[in-house]
N, C-alpha and C positions, 0 to 999 in steps of 0.2 A: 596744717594738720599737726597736735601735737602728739607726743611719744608716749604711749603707756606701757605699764608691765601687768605681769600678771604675780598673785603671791602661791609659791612652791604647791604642787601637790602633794595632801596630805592624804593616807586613808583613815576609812572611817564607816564601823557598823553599828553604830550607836545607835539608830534613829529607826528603825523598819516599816516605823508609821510615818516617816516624812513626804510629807504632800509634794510632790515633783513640782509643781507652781511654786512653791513658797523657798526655792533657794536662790542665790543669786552669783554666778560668774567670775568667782573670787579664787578661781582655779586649785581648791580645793580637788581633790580626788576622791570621790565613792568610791568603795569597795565591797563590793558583793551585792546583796539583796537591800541590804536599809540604803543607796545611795541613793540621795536627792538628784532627780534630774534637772537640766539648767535650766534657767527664766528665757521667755523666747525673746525673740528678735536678735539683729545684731549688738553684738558689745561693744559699745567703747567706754571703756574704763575711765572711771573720775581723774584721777591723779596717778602718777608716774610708777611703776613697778615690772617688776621680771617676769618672764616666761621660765618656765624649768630649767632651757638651756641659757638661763643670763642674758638673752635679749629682748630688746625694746620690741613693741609692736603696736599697728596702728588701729587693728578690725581687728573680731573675732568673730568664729563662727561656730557651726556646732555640725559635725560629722558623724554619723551612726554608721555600724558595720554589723552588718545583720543575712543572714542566712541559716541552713542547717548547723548544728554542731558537727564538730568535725570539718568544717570545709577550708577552716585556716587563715580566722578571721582575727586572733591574737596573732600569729606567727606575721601574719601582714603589718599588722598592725606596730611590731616589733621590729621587723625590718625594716618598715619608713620610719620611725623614731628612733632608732638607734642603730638600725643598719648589720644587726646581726639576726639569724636563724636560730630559732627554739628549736633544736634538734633532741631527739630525745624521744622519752614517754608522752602520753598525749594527755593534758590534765585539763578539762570541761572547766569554761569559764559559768564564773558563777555569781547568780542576777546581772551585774553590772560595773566596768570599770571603765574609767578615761587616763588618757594621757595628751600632754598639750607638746604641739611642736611649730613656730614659727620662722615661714617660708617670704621670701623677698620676692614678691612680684609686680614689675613693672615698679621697682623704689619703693612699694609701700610694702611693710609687714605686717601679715597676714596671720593672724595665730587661728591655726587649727583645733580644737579643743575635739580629740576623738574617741566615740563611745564604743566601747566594746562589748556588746552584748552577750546573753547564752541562746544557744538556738534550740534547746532542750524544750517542750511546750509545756514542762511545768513551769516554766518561766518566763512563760508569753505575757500572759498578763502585767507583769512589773515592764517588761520593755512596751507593751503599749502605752504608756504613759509618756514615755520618753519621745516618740515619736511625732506629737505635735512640735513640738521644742526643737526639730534640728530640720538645719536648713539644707545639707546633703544628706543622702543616704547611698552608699557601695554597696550593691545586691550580689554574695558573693556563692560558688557553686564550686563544687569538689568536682574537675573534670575525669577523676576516678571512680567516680563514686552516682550511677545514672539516679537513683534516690534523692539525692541533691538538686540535681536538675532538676529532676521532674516535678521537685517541689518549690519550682522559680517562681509559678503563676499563680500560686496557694500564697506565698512571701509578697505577690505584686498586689494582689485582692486585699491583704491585711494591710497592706501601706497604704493606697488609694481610699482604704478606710480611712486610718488614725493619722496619718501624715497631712503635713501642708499640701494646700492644692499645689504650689507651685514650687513644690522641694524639687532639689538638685536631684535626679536619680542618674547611676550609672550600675550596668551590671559586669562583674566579673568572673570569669571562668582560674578558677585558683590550679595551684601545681602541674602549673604547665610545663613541669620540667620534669615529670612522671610519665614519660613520652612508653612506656612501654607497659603501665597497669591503666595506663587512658580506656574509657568508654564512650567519651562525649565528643566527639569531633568538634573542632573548633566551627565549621559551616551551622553546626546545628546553634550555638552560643548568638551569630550574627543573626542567623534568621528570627529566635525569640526574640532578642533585643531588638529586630525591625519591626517584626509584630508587633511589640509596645512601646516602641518611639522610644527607644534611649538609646545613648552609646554602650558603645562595648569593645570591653578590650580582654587577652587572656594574659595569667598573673601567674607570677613564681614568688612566693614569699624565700623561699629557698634558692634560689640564684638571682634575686631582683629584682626577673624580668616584671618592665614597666610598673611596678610599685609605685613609684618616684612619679612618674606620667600620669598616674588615677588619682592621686591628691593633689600635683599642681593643677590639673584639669578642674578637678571639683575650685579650687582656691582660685584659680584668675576666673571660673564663671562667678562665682560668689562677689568678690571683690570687686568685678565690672556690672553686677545687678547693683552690690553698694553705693559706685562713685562714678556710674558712670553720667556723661553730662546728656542732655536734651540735647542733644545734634548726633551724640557720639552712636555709631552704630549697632546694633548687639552682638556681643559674642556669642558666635558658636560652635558650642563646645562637642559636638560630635565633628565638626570639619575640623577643630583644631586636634582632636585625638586622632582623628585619621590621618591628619596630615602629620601629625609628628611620631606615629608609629610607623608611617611611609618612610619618612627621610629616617630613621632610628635603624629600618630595616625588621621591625617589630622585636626588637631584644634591648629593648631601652631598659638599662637597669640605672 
């Protein structure tokens, strides 16, 4: 398998008419409303170049983060790529931004290419586009905020539309560490996500918790649909989240 890179992201709102089919994986960064969303399927890149953080990688993939505004889909997004919290005022993401970060699983590098959506519905539209094109999607939910929730199965009806039949789905219950403006009990999070067949786990963009656990989870199921062999068995990826939020103690950060 040989090593590629990806070339730096750049923004860019030049373009508002750009047809989301027509760009290609060059880890460019859109920013805002004019970005192009990526070419589907897996990437592997022609010839050798960097990820953002200066490493090699082997696959790429494409990850959306989508739910209501507000429910803390940058701040997530921010803490698995660089490991700090957006503390602060709260500023509405607007149309569409990515950032790339690659992860070592099982020897091979894994480059994440992450979409960060607005959950705003005048901005539904432009993220429908997007959502053929990625191969996970993090369904995430303000466990402060019951509006959020209750708007998980409105989020699951519009992806079961415009998504792959057989996208990566995980749902997350976000600022788990709001333990005392909570509305959403964590029992009520397991039960939807039993109802529609997905994993689930609850999230602190603000302490952490299991950040790190809902992207390697999405990246080794991705990476094992890419390579894995005809004998080899399939992963899965709701026992391997349960099982490593078990032995974590469920505060894996």
């Amino acid at each position: 398998m040989s090593r590629k890179k990806t070339v730096k992201g750049k923004g860019s709102s030049k373009s508002p008419t750009s047809s989301p089919n027509n760009s290609k994986d060059t880890g460019k960064s859109g920013r805002g409303i004019g970005a192009a969303a990526p070419s589907n399927g897996v990437v592997y890149p022609s010839r050798p170049s960097l990820s953002n953080s200066g490493e090699f990688y082997d696959i790429a993939f494409k990850v959306m983060l989508v739910g209501d505004s507000g429910v803390g889909k940058t701040c997530l997004l921010v803490r698995f790529k660089d490991g700090a919290f957006l503390a602060g005022s709260f500023i509405s993401t607007v149309g569409i931004d990515f950032r790339n970060k690659v992860l070592n699983i099982d020897a091979v590098k894994v480059k994440l290419q992450i979409w960060d959506t607005a959950g705003q519905e005048r901005f539904r539209s432009v993220t429908h586009a997007y959502y053929r094109d990625a191969h996970a999607l993090l369904l995430l939910y303000d466990v402060t905020n019951k509006a959020s929730f209750d708007n998980i199965k409105a989020w699951l009806t519009e992806i079961h539309e415009y998504a792959q039949q057989d996208v990566v789905l995980m749902l997350l219950g976000n600022k788990a560490d709001a333990t005392h403006e909570r509305v959403v009990k964590r029992e009520e999070g397991e039960k939807l996500a039993k109802e529609f067949g997905v994993p689930f786990m609850e999230t602190s963009a603000k302490s952490g918790l299991n950040v790190e656990l809902a992207f390697t989870a999405v990246a080794r199921e991705l990476k094992h649909r890419s390579l894995k062999e005809p004998d080899e068995p399939k992963f899965q990826l709701e026992d391997y989240v349960n099982k490593e939020m078990k032995s974590a103690g469920c505060c894996r950060t």
